[in-house]
C-alpha positions as CSV (number, residue, x, y, z in Angstrom):
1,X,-47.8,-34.0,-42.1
2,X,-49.9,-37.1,-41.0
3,X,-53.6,-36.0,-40.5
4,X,-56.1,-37.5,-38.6
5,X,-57.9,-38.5,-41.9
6,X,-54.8,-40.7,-43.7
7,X,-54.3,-42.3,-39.9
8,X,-57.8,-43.0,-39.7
9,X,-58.0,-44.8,-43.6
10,X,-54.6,-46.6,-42.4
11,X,-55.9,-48.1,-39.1
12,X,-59.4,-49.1,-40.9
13,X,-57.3,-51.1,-43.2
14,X,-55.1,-52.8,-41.1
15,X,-58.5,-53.8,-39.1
16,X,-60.2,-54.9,-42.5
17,X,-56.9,-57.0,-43.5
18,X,-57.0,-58.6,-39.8
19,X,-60.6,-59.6,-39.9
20,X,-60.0,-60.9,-43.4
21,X,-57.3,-62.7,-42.1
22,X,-59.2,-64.2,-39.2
23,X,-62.0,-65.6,-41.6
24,X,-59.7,-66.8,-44.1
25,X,-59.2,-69.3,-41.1
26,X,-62.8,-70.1,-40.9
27,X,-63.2,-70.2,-44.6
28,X,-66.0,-67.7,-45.0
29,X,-66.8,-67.1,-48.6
30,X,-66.2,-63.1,-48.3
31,X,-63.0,-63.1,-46.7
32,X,-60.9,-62.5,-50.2
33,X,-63.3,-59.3,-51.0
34,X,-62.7,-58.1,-46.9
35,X,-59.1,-58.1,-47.4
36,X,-59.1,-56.6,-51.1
37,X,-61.4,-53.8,-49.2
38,X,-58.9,-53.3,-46.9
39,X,-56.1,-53.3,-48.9
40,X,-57.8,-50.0,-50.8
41,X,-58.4,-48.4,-47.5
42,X,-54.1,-49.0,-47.6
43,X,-53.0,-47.8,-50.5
44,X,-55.3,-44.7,-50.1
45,X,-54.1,-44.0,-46.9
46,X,-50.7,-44.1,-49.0
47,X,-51.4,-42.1,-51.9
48,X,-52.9,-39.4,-49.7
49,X,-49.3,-39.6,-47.5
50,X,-47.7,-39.1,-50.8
51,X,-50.0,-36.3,-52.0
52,X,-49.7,-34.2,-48.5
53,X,-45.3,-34.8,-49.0
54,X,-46.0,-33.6,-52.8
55,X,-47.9,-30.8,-51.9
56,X,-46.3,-28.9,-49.0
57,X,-42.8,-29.5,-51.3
């Protein structure tokens, strides 16, 4: 069951990785450690997906 928590760390990411994205185009000097934040906020959103399947099995 998808909770309102993993959508919320999933949507935050994909936001992090598309402003990361935009100031890779602009060359700002943070825009490696935006997307790297964002890809966390991903693969937790994932690994809590995976824990709630785990679980209820």
């Amino acid at each position: 069951m998808i909770t309102k928590k993993i959508i919320s760390f999933f949507t935050f990411g994909i936001f992090l990785l598309l402003i990361g994205g935009i100031s890779k185009l602009f060359n700002w000097s943070q825009s490696n450690l935006i997307m790297a934040i964002g890809l966390v906020f991903e693969l937790l959103a994932a690994l809590l997906f995976i824990w709630g399947k785990l679980k209820n099995n």
